[in-house]
C-alpha positions as CSV (number, residue, x, y, z in Angstrom):
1,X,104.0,70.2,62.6
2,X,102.8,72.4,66.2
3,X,102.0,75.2,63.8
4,X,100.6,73.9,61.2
5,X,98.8,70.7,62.9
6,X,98.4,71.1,66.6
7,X,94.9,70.8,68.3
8,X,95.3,70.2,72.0
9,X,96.9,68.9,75.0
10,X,96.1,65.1,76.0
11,X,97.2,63.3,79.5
12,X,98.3,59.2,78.9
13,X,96.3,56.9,81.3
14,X,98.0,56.9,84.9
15,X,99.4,60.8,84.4
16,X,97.6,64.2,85.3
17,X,99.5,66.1,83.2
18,X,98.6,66.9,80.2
19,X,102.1,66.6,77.6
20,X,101.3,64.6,74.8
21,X,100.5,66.9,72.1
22,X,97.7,65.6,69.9
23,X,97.6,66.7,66.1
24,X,95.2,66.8,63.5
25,X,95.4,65.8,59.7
26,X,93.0,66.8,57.7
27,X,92.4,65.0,54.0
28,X,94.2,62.8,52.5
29,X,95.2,58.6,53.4
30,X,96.1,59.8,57.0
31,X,93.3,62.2,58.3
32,X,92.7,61.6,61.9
33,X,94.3,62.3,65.1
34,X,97.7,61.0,66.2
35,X,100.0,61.7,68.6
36,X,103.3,64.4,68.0
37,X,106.1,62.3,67.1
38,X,109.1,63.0,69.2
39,X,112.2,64.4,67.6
40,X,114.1,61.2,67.8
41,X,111.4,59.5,65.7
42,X,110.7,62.3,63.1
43,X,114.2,62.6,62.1
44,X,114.6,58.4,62.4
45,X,111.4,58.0,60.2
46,X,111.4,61.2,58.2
47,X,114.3,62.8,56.8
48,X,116.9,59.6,57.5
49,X,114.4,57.8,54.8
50,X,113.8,60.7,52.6
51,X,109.9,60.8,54.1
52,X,109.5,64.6,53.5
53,X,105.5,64.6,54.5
54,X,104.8,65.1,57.8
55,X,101.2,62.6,57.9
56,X,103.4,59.7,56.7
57,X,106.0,59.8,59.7
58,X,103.0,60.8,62.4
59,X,100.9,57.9,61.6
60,X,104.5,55.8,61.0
61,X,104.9,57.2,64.7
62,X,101.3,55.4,66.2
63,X,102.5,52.4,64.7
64,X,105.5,52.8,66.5
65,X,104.3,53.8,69.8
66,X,101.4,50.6,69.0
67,X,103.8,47.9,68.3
68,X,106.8,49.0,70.9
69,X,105.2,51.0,74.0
């Protein structure tokens, strides 16, 4: 996903330091920006479920992180 999909650092809200990675999709149902899922979730919503494309479990992730902050 950071090679392929990667297009900058972001900061959250109350922090100065920038360590959310931000990636891009490009085409397809899920083009936009979304946050880098972390491991625990990629795994958890990916490759537990038989998800093997990597748009699906980032934009599974923003729900995620939307619903349960």
């Amino acid at each position: 996903m950071l090679e392929k999909m990667f297009k900058r650092y972001a900061t959250c809200p109350s922090c100065t330091i920038a360590r959310n990675k931000i990636l891009e999709l490009l085409g397809g149902a899920f083009s936009g920006e979304y946050k880098m899922p972390k491991y625990e979730s990629t795994s958890a919503m990916g490759s537990n479920n038989g998800v093997t494309d990597t748009a699906v479990v980032a934009n599974g992730f923003e729900l995620f992180e939307y619903i349960w902050p």
